[in-house]
N, C-alpha and C positions, 0 to 999 in steps of 0.2 A: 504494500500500500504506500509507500514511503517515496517508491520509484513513482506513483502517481503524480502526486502531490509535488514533489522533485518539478517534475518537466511541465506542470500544468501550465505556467507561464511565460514558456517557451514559444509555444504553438499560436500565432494569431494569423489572422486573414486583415490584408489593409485595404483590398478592394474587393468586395463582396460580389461586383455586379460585373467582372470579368468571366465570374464562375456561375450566374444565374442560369437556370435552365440547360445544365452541361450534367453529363453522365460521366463521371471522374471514376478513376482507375488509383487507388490508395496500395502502396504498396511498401513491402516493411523487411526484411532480410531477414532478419529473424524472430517470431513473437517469445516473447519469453512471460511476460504478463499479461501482455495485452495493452496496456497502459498509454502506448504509444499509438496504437488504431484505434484505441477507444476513445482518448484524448481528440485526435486529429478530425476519426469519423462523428464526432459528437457538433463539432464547428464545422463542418463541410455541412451534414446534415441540416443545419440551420437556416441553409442559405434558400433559395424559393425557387425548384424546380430542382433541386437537384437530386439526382440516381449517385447512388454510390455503390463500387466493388473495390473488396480488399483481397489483394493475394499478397503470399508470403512465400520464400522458398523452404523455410523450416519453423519447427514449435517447437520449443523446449518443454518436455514431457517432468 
């Protein structure tokens, strides 16, 4: 949880309306928490029209 919190204010979007009604491709090399596509997909999500997919090449089990 710690790694959350860590990078939450990392992540922002400065122009919203570059990415309106766009189907974005979220992609991460490795998930290890999550915290990173949950983070990232949570402010993409927000925006109005937008589809999102996440691929990764590996999960840390």
């Amino acid at each position: 949880m710690a790694r959350w919190y860590d990078n939450k204010s990392l992540y922002t979007i400065t122009d919203t309306e570059l990415l309106k009604n766009k189907t974005l491709l979220l992609v991460d090399d490795v998930i290890t928490t999550g915290a990173t596509m949950e983070l990232c997909g949570e402010v993409l999500l927000k925006i109005e029209g937008t589809t999102l997919f996440i691929a990764s090449m590996a999960v840390v089990d």
